[in-house]
C-alpha positions, -999 to +999 in steps of 0.1 A: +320-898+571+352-875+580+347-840+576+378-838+559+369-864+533+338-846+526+358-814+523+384-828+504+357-845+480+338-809+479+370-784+468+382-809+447+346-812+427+343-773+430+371-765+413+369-790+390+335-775+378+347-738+376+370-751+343+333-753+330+317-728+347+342-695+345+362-704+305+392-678+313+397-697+341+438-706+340+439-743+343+469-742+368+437-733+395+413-758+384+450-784+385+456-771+420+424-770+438+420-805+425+452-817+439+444-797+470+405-817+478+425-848+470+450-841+497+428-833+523+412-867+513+442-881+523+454-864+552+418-875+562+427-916+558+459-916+572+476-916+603+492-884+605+492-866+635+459-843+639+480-812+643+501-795+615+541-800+618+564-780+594+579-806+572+543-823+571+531-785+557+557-781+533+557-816+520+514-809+511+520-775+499+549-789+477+531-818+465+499-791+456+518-774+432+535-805+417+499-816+411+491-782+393+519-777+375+521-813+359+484-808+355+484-775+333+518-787+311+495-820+299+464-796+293+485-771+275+506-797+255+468-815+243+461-780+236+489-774+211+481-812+195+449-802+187+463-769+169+479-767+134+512-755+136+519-715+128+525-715+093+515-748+085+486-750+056+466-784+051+465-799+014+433-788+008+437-751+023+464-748-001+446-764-032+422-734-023+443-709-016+450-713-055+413-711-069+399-676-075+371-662-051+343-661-073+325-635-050+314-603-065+336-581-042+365-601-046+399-585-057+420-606-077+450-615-071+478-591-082+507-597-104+545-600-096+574-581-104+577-604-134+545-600-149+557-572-164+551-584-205+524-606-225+531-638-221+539-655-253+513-676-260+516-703-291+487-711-312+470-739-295+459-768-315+432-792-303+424-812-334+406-798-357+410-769-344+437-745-340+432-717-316+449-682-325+455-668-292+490-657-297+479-629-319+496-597-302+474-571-320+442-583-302+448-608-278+412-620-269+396-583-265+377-561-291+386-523-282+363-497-278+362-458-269+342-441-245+327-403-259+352-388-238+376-407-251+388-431-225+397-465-237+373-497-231+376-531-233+345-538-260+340-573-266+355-607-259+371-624-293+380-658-291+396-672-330+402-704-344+407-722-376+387-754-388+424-775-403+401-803-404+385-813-440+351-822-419+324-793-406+326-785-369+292-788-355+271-788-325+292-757-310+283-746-273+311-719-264+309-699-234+336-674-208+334-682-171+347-651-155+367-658-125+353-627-102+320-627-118+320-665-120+285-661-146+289-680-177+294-656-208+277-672-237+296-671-270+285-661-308+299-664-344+312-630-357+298-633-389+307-599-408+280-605-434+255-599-405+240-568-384+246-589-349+261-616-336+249-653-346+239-678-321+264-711-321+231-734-319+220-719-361+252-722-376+283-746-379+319-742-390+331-750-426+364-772-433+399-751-435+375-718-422+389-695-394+362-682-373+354-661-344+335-663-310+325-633-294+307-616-263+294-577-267+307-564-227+276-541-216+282-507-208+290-494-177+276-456-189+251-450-216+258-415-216+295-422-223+296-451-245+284-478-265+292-506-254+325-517-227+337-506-198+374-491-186+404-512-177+403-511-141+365-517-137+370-547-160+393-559-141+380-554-110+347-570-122+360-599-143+393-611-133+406-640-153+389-663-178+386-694-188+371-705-222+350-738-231+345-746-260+323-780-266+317-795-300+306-821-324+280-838-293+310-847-275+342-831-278+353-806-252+381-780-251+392-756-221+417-729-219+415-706-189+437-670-199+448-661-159+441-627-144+480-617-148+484-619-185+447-604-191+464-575-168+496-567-186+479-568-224+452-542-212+473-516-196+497-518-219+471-513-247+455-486-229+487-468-221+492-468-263+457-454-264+462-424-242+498-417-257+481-417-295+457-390-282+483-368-271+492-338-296+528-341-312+554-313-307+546-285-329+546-250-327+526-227-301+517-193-305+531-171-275+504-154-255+500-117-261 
């Protein structure tokens, strides 16, 4: 066989095998070295003069970059096929982009400029039941107040009204925090009784309003009884979303998002610390 061939066939395979072997490799060598074996090839078959004129030079030369050059523009434009465009978010990324991280560590995500009052929130009915989460005064929280004073967030208290004339039976209630992502079981607040009754020994009369509760534990024995501080629930529990299953096989959800649990607690909180401060009066002056 020629020696050029062989060459030709060698640089061409070399090269070829570097894309593989060295990955920073720019492609526009691999393209180049190809085109370059392949010449040789070539020049090797056909009946050119043996020795080098100018035009023949510049013609190879010329035709070895062509070769690289077309050869890296179709490996960089399959590159760029295979990548989503800058900016561009698939249907599914986005559907997630939307559900809360239900990691431990996870921040949630932080309201808008707008976010700036309670939302007003109607009394939801889902026959029989209408659900009383519009009430300003308490929202879904039961307040509570550290030994030092600072203001907790005590309990969870979800109410509702029976408008049916039939009992309401078979009640599994829970909270599914959307940082802490446990579910919260829910009990009857029955103020007849020392602590809070299971949902599995009790049932709900007709025309009675009732209440479903969760005792928060306490971040600090020493400092309380039972709760924890704004920020720390927030940081910890993040939105919620309520279930409420009845009657063998009825189900209600309602999930209360991260931004309007935000607003209702700080502002509640900032009307704590402001009815601890001491009004105007007068001071004695120092002697």
């Amino acid at each position: 066989m020629d020696p050029g061939i062989i060459a030709g066939i060698g640089v061409a395979l070399i090269t070829w095998l570097l894309g593989y072997v060295i990955k920073d490799i720019p492609a526009v060598i691999s393209w180049m070295g190809i085109a370059a074996g392949l010449a040789l090839v070539i020049w090797s078959l056909s009946p050119i003069p043996s020795r080098f004129n100018g035009p023949v030079l510049l013609f190879f030369i010329a035709a070895i970059l062509a070769a690289g050059a077309t050869g890296w523009a179709i490996s960089l434009r399959q590159a760029s096929t295979d990548k989503p465009i800058s900016g561009a978010v698939s249907e599914k990324s986005a559907a997630s982009a939307d559900v809360p991280s239900a990691h431990a560590d996870a921040a949630p995500p932080k309201p808008t400029d707008s976010d700036k009052t309670l939302p007003n929130l109607s009394p939801t009915q889902s026959a029989p039941i209408q659900w009383l989460f519009n009430d300003d005064s308490s929202f879904i929280f039961g307040p509570n107040q550290a030994k030092d004073g600072t203001y907790l967030v005590g309990t969870f208290n979800i109410r509702g009204r029976n408008i049916s004339n039939e009992p309401i039976t078979k009640v599994d209630a829970y909270l599914i925090p959307q940082i802490l992502a446990t579910p919260l079981p829910l009990k009857f607040y029955d103020p007849h009784e020392v602590d809070l009754v299971d949902t599995k020994d009790a049932f709900i009369e007709p025309q009675a309003e009732f209440q479903l509760s969760y005792k928060i534990p306490t971040y600090d024995k020493d400092q309380s009884l039972q709760g924890v501080p704004v920020d720390l629930f927030l940081s910890k529990y993040g939105g919620v979303k309520f279930v409420f299953n009845y009657n063998g096989n009825t189900s209600f959800n309602y999930e209360f998002s991260f931004s309007q649990i935000r607003v209702y607690l700080l502002r509640e909180k900032e009307r704590h610390d402001e009815s601890k401060k001491s009004p105007p009066g007068i001071k004695r002056i120092p002697n």
